[in-house]
PDB file with SEQRES, HELIX, SHEET and CRYST1 records, atoms N, CA, C and O in Angstrom:
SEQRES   1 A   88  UNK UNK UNK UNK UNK UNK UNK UNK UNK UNK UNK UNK UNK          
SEQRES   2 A   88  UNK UNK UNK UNK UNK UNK UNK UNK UNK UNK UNK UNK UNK          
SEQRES   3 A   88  UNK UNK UNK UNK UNK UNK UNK UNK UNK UNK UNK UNK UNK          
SEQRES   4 A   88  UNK UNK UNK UNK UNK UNK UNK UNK UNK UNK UNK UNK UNK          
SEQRES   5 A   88  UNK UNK UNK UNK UNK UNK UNK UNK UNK UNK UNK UNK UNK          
SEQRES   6 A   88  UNK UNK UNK UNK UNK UNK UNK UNK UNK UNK UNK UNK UNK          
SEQRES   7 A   88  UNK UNK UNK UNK UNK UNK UNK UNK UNK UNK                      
HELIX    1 AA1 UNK A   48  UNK A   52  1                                   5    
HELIX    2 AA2 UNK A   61  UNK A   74  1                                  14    
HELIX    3 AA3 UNK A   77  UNK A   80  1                                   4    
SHEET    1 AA1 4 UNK A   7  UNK A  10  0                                        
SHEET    2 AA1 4 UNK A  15  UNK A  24 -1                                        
SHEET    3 AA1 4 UNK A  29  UNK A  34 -1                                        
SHEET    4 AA1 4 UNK A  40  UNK A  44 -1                                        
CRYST1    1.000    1.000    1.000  90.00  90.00  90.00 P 1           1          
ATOM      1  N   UNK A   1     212.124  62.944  33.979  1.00  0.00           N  
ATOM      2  CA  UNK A   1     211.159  61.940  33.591  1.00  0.00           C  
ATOM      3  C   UNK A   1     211.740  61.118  32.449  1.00  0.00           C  
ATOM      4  O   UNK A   1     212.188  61.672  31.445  1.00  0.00           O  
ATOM      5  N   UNK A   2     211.733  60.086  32.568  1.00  0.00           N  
ATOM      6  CA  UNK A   2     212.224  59.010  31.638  1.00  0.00           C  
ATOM      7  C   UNK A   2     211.493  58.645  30.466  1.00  0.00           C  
ATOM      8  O   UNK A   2     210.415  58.412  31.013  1.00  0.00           O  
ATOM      9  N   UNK A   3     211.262  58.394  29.082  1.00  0.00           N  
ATOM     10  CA  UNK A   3     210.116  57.614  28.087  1.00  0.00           C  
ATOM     11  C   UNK A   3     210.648  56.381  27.841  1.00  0.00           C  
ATOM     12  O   UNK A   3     211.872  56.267  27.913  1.00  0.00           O  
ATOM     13  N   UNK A   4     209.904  55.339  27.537  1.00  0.00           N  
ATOM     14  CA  UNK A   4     210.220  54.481  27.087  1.00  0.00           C  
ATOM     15  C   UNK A   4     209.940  54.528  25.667  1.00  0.00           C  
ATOM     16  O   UNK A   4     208.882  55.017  25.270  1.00  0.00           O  
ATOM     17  N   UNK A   5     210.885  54.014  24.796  1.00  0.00           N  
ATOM     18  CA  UNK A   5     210.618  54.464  23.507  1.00  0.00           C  
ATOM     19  C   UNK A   5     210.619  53.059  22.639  1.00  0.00           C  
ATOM     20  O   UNK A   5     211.555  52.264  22.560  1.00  0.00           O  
ATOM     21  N   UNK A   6     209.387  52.965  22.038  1.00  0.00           N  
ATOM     22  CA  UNK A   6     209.047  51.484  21.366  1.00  0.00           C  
ATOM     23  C   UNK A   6     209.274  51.531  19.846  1.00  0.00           C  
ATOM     24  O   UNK A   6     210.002  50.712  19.285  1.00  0.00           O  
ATOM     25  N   UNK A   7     208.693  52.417  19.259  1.00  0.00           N  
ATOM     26  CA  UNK A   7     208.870  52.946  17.695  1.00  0.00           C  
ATOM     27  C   UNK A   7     209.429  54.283  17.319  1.00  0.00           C  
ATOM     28  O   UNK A   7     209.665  55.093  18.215  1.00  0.00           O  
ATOM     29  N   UNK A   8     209.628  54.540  16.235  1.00  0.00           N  
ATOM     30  CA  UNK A   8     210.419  55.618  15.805  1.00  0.00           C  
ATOM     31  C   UNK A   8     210.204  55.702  14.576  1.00  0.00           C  
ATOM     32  O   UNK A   8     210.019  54.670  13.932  1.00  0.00           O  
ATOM     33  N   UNK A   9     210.174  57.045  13.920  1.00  0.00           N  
ATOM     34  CA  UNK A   9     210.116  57.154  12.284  1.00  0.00           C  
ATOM     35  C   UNK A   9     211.449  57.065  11.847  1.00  0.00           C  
ATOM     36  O   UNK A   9     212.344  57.748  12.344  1.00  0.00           O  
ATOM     37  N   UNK A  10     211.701  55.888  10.531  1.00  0.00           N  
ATOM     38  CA  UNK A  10     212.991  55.857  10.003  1.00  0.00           C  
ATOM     39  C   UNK A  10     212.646  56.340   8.466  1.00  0.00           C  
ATOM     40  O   UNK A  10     211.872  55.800   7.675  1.00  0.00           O  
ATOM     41  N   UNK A  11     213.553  57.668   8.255  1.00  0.00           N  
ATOM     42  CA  UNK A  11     213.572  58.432   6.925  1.00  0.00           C  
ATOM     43  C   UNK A  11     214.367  57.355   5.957  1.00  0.00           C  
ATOM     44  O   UNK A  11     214.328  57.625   4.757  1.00  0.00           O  
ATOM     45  N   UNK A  12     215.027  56.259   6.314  1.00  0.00           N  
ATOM     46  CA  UNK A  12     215.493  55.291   5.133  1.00  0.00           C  
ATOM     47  C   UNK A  12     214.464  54.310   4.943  1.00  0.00           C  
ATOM     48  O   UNK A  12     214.538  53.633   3.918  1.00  0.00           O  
ATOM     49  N   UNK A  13     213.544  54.112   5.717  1.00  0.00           N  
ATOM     50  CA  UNK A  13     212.569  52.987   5.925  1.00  0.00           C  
ATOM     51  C   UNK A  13     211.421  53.205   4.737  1.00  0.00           C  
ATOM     52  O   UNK A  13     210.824  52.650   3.815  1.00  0.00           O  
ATOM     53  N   UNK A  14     211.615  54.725   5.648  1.00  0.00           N  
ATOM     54  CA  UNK A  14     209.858  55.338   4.984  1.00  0.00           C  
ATOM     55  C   UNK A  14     208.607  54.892   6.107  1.00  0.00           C  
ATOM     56  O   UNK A  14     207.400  54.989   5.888  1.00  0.00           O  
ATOM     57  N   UNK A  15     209.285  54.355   7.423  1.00  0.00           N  
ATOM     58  CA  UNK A  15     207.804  54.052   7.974  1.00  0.00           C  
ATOM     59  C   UNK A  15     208.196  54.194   9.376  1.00  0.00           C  
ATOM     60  O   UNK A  15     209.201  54.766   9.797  1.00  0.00           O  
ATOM     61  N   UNK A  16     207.294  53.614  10.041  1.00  0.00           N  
ATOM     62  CA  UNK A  16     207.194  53.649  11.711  1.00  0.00           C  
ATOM     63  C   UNK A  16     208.292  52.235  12.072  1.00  0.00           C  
ATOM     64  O   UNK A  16     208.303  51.319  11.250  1.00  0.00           O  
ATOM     65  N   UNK A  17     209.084  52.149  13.187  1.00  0.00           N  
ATOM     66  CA  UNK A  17     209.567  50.882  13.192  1.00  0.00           C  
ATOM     67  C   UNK A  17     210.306  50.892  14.634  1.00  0.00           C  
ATOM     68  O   UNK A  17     210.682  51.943  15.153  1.00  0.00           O  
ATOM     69  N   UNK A  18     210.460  49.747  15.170  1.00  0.00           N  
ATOM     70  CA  UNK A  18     211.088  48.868  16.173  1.00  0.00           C  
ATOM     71  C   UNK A  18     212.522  50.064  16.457  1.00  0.00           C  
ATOM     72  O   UNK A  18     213.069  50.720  15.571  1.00  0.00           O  
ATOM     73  N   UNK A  19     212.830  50.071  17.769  1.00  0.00           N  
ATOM     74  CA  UNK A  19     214.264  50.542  17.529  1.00  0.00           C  
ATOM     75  C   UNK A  19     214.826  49.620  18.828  1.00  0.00           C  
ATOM     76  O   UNK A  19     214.161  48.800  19.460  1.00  0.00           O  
ATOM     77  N   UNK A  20     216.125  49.958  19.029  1.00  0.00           N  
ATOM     78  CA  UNK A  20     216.989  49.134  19.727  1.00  0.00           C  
ATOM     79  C   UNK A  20     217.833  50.202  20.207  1.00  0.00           C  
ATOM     80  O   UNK A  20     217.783  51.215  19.508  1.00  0.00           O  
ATOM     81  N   UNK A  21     218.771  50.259  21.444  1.00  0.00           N  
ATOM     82  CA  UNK A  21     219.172  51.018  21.818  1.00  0.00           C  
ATOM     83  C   UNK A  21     221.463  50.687  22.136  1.00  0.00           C  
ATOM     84  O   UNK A  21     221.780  49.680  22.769  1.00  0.00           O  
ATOM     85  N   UNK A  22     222.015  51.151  21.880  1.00  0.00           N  
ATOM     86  CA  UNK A  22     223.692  50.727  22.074  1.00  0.00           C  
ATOM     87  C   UNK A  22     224.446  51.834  22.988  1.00  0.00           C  
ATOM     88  O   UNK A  22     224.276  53.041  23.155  1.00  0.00           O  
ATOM     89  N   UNK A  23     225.036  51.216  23.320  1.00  0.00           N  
ATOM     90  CA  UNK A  23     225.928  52.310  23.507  1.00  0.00           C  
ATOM     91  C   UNK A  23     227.198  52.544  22.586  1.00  0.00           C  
ATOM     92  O   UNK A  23     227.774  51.696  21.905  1.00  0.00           O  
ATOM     93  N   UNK A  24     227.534  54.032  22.735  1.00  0.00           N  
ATOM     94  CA  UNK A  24     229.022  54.345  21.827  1.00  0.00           C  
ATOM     95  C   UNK A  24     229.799  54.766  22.898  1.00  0.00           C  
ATOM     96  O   UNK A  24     229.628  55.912  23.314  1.00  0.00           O  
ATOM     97  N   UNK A  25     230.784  53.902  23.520  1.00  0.00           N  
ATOM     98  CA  UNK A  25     231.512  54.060  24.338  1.00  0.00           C  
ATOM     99  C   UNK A  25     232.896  55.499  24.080  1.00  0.00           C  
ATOM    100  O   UNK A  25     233.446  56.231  24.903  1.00  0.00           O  
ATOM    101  N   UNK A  26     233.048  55.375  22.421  1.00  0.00           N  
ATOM    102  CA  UNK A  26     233.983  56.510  22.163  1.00  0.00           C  
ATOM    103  C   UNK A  26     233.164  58.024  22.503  1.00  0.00           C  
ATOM    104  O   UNK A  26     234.066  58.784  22.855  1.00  0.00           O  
ATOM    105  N   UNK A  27     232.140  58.602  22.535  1.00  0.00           N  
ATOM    106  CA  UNK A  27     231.051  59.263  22.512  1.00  0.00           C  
ATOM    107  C   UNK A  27     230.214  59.374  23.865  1.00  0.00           C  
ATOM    108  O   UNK A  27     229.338  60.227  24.009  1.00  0.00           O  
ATOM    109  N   UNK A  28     230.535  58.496  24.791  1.00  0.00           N  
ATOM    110  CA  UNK A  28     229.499  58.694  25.893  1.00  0.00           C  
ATOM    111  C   UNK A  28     228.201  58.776  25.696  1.00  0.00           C  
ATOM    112  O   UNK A  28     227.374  59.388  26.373  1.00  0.00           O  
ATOM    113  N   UNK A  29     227.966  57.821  24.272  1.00  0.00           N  
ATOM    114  CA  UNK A  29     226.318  58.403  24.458  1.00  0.00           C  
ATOM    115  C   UNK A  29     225.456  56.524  24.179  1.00  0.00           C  
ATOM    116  O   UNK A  29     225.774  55.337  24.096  1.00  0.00           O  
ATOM    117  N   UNK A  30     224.399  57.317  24.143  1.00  0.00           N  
ATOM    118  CA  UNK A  30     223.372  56.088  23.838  1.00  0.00           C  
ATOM    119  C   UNK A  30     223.150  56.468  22.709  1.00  0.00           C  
ATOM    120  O   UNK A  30     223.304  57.656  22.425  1.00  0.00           O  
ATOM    121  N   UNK A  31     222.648  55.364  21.599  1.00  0.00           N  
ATOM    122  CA  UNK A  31     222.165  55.562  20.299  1.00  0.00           C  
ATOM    123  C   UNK A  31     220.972  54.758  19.984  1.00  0.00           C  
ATOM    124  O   UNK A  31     220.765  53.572  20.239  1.00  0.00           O  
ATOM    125  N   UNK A  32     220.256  55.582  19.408  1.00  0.00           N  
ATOM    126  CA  UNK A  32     218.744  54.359  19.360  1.00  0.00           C  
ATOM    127  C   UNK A  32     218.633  54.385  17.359  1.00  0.00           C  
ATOM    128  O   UNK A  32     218.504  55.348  16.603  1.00  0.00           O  
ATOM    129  N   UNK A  33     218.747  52.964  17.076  1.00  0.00           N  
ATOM    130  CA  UNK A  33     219.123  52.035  15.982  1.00  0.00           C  
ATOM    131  C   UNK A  33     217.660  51.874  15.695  1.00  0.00           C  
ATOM    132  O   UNK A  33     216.855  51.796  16.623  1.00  0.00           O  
ATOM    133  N   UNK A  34     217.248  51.816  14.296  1.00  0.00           N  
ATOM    134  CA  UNK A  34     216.516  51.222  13.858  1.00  0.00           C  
ATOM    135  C   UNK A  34     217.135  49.815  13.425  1.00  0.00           C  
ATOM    136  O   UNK A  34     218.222  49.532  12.923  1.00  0.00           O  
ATOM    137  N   UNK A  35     215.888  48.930  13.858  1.00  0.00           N  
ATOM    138  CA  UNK A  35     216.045  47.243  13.974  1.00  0.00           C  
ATOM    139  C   UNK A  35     215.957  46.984  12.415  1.00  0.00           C  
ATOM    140  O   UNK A  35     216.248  45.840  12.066  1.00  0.00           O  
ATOM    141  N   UNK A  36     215.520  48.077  11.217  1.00  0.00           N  
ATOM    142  CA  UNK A  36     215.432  46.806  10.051  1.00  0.00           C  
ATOM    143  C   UNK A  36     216.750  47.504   9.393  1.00  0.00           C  
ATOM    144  O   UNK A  36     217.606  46.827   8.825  1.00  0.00           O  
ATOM    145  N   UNK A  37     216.819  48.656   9.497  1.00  0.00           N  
ATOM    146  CA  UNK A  37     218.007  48.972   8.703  1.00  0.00           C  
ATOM    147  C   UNK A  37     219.161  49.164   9.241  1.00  0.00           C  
ATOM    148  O   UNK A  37     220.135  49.013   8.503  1.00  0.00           O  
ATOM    149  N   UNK A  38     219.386  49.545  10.650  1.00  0.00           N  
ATOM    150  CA  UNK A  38     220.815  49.939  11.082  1.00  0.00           C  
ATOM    151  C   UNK A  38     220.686  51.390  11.519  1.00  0.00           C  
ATOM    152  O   UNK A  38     221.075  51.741  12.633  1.00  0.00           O  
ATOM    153  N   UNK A  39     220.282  52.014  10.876  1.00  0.00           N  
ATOM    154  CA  UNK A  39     219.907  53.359  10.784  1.00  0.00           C  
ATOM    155  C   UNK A  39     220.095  54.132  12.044  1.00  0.00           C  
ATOM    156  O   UNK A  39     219.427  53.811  13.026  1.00  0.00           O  
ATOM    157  N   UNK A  40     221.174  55.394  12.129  1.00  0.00           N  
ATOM    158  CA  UNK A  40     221.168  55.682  13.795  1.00  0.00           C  
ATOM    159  C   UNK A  40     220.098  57.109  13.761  1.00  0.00           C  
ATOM    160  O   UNK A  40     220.191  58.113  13.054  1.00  0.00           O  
ATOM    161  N   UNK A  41     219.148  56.780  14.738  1.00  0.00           N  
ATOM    162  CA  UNK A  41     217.809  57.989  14.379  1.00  0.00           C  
ATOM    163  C   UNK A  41     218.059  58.803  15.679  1.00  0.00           C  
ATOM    164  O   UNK A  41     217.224  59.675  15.918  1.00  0.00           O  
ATOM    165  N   UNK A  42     219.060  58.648  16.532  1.00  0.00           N  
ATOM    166  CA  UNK A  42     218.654  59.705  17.600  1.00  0.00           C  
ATOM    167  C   UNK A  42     219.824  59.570  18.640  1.00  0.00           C  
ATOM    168  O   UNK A  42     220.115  58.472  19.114  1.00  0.00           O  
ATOM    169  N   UNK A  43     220.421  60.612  18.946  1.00  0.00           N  
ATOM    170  CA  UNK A  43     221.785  60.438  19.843  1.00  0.00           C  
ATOM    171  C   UNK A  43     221.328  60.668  21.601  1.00  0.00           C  
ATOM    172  O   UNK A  43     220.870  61.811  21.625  1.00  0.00           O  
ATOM    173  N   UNK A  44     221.274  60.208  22.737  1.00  0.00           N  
ATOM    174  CA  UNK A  44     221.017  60.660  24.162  1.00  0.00           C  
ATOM    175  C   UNK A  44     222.534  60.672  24.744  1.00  0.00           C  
ATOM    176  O   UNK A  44     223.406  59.808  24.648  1.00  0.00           O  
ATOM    177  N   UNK A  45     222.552  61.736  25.278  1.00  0.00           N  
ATOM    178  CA  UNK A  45     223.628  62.428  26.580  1.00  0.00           C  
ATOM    179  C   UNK A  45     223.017  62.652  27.096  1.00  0.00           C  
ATOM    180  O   UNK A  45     221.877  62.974  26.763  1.00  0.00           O  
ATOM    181  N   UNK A  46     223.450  62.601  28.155  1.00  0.00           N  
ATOM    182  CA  UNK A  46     223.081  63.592  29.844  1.00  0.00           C  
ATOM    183  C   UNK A  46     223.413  65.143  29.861  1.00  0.00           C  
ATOM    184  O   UNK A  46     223.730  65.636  28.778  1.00  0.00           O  
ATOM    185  N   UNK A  47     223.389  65.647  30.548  1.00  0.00           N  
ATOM    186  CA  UNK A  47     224.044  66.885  31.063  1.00  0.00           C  
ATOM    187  C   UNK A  47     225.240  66.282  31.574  1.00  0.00           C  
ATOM    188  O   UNK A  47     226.337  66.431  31.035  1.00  0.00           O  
ATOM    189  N   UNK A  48     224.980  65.395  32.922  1.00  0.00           N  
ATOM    190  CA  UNK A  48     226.313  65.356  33.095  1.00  0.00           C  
ATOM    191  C   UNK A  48     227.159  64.516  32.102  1.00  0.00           C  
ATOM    192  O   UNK A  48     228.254  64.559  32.663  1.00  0.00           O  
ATOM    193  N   UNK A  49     227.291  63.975  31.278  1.00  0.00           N  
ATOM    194  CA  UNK A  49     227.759  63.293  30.465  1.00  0.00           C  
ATOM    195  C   UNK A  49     229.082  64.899  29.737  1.00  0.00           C  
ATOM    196  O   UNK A  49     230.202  65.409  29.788  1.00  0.00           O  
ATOM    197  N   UNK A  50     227.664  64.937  29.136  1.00  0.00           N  
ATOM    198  CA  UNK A  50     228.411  66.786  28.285  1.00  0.00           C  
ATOM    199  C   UNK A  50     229.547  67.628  28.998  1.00  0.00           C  
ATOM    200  O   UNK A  50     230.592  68.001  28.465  1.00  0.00           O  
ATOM    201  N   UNK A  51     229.082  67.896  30.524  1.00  0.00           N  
ATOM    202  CA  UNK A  51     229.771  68.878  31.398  1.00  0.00           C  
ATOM    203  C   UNK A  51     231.349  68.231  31.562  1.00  0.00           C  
ATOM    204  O   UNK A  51     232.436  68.772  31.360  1.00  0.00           O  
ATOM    205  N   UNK A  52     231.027  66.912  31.994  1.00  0.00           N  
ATOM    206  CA  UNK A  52     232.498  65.927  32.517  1.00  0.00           C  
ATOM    207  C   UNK A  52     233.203  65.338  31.371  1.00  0.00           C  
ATOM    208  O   UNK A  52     234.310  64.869  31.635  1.00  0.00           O  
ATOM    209  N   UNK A  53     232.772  65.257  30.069  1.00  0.00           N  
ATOM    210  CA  UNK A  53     233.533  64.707  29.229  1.00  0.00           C  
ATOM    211  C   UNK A  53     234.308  65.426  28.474  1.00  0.00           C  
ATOM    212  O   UNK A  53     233.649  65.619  27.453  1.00  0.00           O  
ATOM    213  N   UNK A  54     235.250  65.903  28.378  1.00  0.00           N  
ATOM    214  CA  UNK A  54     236.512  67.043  27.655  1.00  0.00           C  
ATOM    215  C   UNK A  54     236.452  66.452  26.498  1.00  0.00           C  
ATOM    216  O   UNK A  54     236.275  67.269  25.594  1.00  0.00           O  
ATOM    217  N   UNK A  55     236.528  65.344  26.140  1.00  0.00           N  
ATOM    218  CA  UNK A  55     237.183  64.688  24.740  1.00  0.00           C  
ATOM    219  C   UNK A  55     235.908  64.938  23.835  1.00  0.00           C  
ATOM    220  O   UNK A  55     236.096  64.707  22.640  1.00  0.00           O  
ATOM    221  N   UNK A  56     234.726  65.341  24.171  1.00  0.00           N  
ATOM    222  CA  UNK A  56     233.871  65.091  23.339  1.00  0.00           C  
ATOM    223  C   UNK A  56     233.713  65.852  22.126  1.00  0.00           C  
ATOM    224  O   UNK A  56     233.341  66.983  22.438  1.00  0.00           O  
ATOM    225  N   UNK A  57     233.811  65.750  21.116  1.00  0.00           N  
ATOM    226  CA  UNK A  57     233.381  66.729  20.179  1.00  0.00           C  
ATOM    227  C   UNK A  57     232.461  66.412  19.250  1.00  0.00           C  
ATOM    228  O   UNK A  57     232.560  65.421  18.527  1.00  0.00           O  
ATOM    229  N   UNK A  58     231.231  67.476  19.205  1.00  0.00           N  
ATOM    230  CA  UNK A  58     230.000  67.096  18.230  1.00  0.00           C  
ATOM    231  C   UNK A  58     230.392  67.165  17.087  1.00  0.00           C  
ATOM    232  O   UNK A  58     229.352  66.990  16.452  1.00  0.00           O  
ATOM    233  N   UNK A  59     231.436  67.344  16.149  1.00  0.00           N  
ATOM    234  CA  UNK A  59     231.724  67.257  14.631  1.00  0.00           C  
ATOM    235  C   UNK A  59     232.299  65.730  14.572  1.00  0.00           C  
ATOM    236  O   UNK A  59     232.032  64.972  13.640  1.00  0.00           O  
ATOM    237  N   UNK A  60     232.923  65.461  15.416  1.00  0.00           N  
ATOM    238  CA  UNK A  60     233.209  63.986  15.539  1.00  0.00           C  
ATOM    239  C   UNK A  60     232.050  63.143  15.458  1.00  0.00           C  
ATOM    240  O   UNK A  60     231.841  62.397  14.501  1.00  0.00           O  
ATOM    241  N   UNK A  61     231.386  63.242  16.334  1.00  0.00           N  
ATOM    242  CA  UNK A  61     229.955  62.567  16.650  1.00  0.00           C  
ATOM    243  C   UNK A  61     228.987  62.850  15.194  1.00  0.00           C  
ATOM    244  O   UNK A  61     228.158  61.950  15.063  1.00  0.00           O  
ATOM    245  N   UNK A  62     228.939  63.658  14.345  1.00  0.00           N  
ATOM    246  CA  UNK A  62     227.773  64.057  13.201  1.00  0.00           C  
ATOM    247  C   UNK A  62     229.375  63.400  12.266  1.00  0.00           C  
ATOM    248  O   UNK A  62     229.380  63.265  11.042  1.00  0.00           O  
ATOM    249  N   UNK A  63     230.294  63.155  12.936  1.00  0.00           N  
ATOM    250  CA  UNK A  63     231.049  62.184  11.451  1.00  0.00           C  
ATOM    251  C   UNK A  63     231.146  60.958  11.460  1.00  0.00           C  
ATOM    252  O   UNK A  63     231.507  60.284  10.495  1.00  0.00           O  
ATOM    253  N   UNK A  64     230.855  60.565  12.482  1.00  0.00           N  
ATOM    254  CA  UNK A  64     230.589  59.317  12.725  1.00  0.00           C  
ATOM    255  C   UNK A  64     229.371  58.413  12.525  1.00  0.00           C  
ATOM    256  O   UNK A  64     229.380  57.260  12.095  1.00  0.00           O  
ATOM    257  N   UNK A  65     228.306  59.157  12.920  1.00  0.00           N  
ATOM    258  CA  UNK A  65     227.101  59.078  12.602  1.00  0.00           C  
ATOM    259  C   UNK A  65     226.316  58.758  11.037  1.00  0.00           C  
ATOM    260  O   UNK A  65     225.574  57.833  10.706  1.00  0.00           O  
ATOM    261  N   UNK A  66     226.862  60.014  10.221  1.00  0.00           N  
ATOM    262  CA  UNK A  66     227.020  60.273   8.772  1.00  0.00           C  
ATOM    263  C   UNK A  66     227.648  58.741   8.400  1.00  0.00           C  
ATOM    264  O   UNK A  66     226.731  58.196   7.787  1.00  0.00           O  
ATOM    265  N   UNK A  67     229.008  57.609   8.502  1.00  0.00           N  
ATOM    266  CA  UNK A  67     229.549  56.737   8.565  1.00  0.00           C  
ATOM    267  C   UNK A  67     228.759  55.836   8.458  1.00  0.00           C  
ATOM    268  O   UNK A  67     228.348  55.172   7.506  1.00  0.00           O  
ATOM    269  N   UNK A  68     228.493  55.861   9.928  1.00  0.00           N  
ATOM    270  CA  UNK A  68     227.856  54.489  10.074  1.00  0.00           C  
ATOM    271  C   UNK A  68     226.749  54.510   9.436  1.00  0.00           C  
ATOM    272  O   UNK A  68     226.545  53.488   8.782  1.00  0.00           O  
ATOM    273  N   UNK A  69     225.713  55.542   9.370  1.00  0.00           N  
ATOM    274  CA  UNK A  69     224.709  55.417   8.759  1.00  0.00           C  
ATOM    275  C   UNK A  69     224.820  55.504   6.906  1.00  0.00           C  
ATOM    276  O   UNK A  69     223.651  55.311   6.570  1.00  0.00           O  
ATOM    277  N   UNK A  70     225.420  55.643   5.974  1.00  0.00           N  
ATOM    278  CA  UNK A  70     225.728  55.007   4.989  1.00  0.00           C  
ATOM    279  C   UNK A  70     226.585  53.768   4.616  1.00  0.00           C  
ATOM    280  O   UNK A  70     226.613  53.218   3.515  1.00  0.00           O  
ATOM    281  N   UNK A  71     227.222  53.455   5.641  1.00  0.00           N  
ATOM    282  CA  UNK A  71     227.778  51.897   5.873  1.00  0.00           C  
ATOM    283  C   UNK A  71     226.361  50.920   6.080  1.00  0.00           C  
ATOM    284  O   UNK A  71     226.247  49.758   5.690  1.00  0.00           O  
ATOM    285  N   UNK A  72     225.635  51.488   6.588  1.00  0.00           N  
ATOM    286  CA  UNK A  72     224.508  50.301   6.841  1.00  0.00           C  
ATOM    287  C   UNK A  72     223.388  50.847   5.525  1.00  0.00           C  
ATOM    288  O   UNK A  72     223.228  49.837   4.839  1.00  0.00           O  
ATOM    289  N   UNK A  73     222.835  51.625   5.108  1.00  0.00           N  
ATOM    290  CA  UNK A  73     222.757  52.092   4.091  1.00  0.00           C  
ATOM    291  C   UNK A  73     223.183  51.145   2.788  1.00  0.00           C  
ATOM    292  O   UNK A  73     222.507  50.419   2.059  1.00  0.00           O  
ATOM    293  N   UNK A  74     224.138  51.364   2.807  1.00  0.00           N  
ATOM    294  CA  UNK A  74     224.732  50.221   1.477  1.00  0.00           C  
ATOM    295  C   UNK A  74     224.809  48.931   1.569  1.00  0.00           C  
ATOM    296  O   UNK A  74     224.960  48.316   0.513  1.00  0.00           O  
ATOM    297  N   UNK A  75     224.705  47.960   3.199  1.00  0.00           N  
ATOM    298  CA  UNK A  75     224.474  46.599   3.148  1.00  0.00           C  
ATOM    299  C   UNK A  75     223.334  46.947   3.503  1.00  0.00           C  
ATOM    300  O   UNK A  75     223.196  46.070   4.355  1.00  0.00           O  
ATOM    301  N   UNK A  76     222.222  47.619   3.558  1.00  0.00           N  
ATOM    302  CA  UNK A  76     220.801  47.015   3.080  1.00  0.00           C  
ATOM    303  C   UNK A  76     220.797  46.954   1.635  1.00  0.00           C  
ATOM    304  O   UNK A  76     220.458  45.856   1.194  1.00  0.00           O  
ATOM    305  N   UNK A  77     221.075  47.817   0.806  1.00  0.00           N  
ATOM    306  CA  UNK A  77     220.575  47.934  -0.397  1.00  0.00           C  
ATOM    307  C   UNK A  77     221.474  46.845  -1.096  1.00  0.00           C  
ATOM    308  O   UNK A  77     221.176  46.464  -2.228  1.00  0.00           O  
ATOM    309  N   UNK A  78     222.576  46.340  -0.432  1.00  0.00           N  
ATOM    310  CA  UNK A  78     223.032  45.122  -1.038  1.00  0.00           C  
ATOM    311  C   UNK A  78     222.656  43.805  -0.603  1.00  0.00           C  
ATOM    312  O   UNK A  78     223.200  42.945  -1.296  1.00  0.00           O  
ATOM    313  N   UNK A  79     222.069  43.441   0.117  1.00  0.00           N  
ATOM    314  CA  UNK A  79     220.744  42.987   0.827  1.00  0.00           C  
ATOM    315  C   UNK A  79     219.618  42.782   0.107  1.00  0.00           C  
ATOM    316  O   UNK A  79     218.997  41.719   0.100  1.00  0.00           O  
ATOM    317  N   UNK A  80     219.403  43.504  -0.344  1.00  0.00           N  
ATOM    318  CA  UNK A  80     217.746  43.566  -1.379  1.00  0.00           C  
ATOM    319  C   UNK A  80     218.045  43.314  -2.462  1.00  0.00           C  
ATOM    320  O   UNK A  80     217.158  42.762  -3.114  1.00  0.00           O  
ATOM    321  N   UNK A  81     219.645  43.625  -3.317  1.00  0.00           N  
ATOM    322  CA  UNK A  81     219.452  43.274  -4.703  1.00  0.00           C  
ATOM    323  C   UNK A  81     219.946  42.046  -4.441  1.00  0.00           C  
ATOM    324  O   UNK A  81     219.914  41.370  -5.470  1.00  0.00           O  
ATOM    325  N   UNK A  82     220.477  41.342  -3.333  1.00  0.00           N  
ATOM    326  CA  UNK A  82     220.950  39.825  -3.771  1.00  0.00           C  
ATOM    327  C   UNK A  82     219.165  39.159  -3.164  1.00  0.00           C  
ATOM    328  O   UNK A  82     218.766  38.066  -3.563  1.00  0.00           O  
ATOM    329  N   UNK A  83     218.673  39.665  -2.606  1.00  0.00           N  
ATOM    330  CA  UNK A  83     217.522  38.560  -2.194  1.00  0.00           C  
ATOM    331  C   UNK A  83     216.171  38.893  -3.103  1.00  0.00           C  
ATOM    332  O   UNK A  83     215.073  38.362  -2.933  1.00  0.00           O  
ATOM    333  N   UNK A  84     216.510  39.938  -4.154  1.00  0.00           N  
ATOM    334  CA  UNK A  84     215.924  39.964  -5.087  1.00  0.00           C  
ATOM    335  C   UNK A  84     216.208  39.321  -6.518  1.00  0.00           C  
ATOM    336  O   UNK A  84     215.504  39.145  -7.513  1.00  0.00           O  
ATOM    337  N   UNK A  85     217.576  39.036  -6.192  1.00  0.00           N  
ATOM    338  CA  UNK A  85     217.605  38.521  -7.655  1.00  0.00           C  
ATOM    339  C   UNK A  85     218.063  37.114  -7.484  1.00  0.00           C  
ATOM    340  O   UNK A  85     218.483  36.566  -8.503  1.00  0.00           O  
ATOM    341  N   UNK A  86     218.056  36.410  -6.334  1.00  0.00           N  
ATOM    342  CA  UNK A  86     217.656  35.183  -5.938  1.00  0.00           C  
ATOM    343  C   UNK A  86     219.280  34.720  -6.009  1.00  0.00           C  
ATOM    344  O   UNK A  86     219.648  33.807  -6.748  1.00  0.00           O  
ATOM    345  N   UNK A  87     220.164  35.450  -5.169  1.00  0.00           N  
ATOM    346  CA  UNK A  87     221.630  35.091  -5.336  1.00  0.00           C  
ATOM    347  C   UNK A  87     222.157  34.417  -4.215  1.00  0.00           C  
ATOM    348  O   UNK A  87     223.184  33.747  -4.112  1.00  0.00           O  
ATOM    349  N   UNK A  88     220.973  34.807  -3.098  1.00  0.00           N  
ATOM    350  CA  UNK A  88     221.309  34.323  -1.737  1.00  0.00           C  
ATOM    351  C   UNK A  88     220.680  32.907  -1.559  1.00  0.00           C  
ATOM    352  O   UNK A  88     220.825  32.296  -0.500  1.00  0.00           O  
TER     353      UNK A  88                                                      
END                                                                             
């Protein structure tokens, strides 16, 4: 059974919000993005994805993840202090 998934709780947000979905072609997986921050809130594989892919490794994937999600992390918050202090 499939969900369609419209909102999501983002722990950088603090609230309910929009998500968007990518793929990570290095990873075989889908990733569902929160739309205001970047934020990666949730990884999807298949079974068969898991079974057929040799290269995959989940410490790779939780280091990558960890990455990107303080890379986007730090251009929000550099984001807010320039459109707070009226630089943009």
């Amino acid at each position: 059974m499939l969900y369609e998934i419209d909102t999501i709780y983002c722990s950088r947000c603090q609230r309910y919000v929009t998500v968007f979905d990518a793929e990570n072609e290095e990873f075989s997986t889908k990733e569902i993005i929160c739309t205001d921050c970047g934020k990666i809130l949730m990884v999807i594989r298949s079974s068969f994805q898991s079974k057929h892919d040799s290269q995959f490794l989940l410490e790779s994937l939780k280091k990558h993840i960890l990455q990107e999600n303080v890379k986007t992390g730090k251009n929000l918050k550099m984001k807010k202090f320039f459109s707070t202090s009226g630089a943009l």
